[in-house]
C-alpha positions as CSV (number, residue, x, y, z in Angstrom):
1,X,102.1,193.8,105.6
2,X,103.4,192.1,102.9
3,X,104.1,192.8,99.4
4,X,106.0,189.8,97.0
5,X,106.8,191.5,93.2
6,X,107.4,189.6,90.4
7,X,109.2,186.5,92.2
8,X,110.8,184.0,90.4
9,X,111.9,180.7,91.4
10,X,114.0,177.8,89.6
11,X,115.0,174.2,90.4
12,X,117.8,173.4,87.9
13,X,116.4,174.2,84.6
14,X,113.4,174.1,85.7
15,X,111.2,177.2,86.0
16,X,108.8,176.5,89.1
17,X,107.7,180.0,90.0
18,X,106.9,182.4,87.3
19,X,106.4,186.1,88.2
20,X,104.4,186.3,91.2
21,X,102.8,188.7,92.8
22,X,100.3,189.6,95.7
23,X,99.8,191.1,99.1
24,X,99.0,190.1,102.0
25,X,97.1,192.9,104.4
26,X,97.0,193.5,107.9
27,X,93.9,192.1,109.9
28,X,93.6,189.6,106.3
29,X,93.4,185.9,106.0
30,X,95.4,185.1,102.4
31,X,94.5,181.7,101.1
32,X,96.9,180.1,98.8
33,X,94.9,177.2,96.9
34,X,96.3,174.3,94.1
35,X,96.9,170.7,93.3
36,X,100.4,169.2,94.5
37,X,102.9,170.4,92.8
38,X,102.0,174.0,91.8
39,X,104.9,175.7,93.7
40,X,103.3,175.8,96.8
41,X,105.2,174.9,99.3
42,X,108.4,176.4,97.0
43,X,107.0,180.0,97.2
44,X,106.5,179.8,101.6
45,X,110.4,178.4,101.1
46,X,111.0,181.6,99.6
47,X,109.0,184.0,101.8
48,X,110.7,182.2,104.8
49,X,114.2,182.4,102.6
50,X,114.8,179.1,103.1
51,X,115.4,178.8,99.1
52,X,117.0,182.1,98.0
53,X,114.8,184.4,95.5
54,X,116.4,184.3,91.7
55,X,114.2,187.3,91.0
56,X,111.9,189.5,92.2
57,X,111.6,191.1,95.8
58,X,109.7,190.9,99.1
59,X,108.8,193.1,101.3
60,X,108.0,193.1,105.0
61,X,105.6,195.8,106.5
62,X,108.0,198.4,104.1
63,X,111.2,196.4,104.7
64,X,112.8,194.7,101.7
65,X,113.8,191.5,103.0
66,X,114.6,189.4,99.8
67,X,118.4,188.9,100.7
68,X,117.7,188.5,104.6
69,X,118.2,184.6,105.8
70,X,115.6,183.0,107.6
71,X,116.4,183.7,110.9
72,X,117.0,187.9,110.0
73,X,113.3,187.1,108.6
74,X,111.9,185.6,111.7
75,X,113.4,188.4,113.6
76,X,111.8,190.9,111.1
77,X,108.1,189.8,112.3
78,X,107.7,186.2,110.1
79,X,106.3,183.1,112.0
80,X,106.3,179.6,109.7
81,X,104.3,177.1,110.2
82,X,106.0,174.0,107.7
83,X,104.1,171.3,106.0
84,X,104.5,168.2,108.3
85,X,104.6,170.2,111.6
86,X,108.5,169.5,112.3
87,X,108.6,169.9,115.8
88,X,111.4,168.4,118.3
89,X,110.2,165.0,118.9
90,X,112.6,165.0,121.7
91,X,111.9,168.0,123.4
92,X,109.1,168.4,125.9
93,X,106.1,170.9,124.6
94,X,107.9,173.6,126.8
95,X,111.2,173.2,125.2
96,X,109.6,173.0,121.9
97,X,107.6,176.3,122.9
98,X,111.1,178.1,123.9
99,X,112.6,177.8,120.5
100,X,110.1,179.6,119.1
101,X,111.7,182.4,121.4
102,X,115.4,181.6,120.7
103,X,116.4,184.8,119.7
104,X,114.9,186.7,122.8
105,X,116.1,186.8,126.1
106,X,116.6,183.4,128.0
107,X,114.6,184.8,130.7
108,X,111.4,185.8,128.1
109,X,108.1,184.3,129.8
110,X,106.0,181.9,127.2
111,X,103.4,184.0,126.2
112,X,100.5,182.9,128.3
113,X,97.8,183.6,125.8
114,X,99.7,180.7,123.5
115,X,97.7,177.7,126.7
116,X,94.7,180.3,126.3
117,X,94.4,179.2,122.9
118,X,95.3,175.8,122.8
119,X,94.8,174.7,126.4
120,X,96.1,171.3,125.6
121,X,99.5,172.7,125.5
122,X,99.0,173.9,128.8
123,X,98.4,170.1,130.1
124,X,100.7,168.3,128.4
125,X,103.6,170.8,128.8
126,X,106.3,168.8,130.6
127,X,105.4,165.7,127.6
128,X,107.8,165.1,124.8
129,X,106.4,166.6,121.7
130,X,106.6,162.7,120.1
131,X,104.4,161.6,122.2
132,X,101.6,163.9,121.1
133,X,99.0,163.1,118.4
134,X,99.1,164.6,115.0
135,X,96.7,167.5,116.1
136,X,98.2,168.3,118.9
137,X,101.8,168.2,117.4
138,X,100.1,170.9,114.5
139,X,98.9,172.9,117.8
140,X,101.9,172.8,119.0
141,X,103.6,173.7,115.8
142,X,100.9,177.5,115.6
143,X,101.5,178.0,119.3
144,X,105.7,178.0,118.3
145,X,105.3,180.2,115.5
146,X,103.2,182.5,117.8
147,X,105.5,182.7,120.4
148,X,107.7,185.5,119.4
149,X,104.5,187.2,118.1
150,X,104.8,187.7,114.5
151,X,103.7,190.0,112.2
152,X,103.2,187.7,109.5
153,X,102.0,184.2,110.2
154,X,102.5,181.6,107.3
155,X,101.0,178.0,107.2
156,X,101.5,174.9,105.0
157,X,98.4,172.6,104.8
158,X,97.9,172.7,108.8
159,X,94.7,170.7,108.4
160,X,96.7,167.7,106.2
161,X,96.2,164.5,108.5
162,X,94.6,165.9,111.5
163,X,91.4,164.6,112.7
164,X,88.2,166.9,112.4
165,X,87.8,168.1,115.8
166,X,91.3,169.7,115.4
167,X,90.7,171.2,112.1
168,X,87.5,172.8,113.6
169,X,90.1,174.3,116.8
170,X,93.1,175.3,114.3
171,X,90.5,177.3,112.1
172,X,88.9,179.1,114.9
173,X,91.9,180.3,116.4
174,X,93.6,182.0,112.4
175,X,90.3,183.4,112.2
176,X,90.5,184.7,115.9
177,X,94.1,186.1,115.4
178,X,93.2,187.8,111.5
179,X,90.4,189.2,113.7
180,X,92.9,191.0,116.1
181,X,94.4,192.8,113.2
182,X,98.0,192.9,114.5
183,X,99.2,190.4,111.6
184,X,98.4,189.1,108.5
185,X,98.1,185.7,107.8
186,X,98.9,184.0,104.4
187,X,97.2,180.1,104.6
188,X,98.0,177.0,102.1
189,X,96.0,174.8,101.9
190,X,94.3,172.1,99.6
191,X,91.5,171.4,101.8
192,X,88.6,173.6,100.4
193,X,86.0,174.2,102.5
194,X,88.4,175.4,105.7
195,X,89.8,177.7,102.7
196,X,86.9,178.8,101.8
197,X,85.5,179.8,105.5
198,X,88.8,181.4,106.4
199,X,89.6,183.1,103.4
200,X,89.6,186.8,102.9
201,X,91.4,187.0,99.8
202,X,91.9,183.7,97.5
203,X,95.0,182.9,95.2
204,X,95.2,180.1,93.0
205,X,98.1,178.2,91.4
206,X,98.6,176.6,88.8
207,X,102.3,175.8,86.8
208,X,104.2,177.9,89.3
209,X,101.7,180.7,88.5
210,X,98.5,182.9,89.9
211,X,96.0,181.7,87.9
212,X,92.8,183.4,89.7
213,X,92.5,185.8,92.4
214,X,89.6,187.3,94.4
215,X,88.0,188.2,97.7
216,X,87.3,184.9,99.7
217,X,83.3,185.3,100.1
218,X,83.3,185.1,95.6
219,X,85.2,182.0,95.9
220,X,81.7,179.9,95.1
221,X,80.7,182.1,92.8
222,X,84.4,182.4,91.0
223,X,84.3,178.4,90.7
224,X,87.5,178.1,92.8
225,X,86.2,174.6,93.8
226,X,86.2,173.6,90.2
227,X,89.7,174.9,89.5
228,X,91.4,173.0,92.2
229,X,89.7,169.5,90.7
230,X,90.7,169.9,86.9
């Protein structure tokens, strides 16, 4: 589903992503795993195209999207899930829900199964999104990035600051749509043990670079634990 070739990324003079490359498969759960600072966060900017791609190219279930902006990417098939949640503190849950549909018709329903799988929603729909806790604001932020039904759903550390009970929720619902095989998923995350249940395929960072790769149920054995504490 989708396919990133020797991307390359720079701040200033400063080289941040060097020659990537992986893919991401239909039905798959791709865990993205390193310290702060590896790149992270910079390579989903540049899957999403919010940072434009020096070199390199990716590609979208055969489509080469490299030049596309975000939006043309988000029409393409990508849903993005950012670091910190950013949802519209001032809009009710149902407003919040709707811009995940902006580009489709005004009159295109919510997706119903979005309050089957986080039934909170469903409840609180008429409250403004700031008034929600952390959890639900990160539930909130999935059931967004759902709502236009993606082919590729991408997540920044969706666990970071959310209380247990939530974490446990979030995981079984990526799991539940990997399941479905109608997307891939591609997961960062510094949190190692909901990597390491989720994972199907494991890549690790280090220095703007892919350091270790494997299948997620060798992760133990491959000392990925180790790797993200050095």
């Amino acid at each position: 589903m989708l396919n990133v070739d020797s991307l390359n990324q720079y701040y200033g003079g400063s080289h941040i992503l060097r020659g990537l490359s992986f893919e991401a498969k239909l039905g798959e759960v791709t865990v993205v795993l390193g310290r702060n600072g590896v790149g992270k966060t910079t390579l989903l900017k540049s899957l999403m195209g919010v940072v434009p791609v020096k070199t390199g190219s990716v590609t979208l279930d055969g489509a080469d999207i490299t030049r596309q902006t975000p939006y043309e990417r988000v029409r393409a098939g990508m849903g993005y899930v950012p670091q910190g949640r950013e949802i519209f503190g001032r809009l009710t849950v149902e407003e919040n829900l709707r811009m995940g549909l902006a580009y489709k018709p005004a009159s295109t329903p919510i997706p119903a199964e979005l309050f089957e799988l986080f039934p909170v929603l469903k409840q609180m729909l008429h409250r403004r999104g700031g008034d929600l806790s952390g959890g639900q604001q990160q539930q909130l932020a999935i059931a967004r990035a759902l709502a236009a039904g993606p082919k590729l759903l991408i997540l920044d550390e969706p666990t970071e600051g959310i209380q247990p009970s939530i974490i446990k929720d979030i995981g079984r619902v990526i799991r539940m749509l990997a399941d479905r095989k109608t997307m891939a998923i591609v997961l960062v995350e510094q949190f190692y043990d909901f990597a390491a249940e989720l994972a199907d395929q494991y890549l690790v960072m280090e220095r703007g670079e892919i350091i270790a790769r494997g299948r997620g149920a060798d992760m133990g054995d491959h000392g990925v634990r180790e790797m993200m504490s050095i």
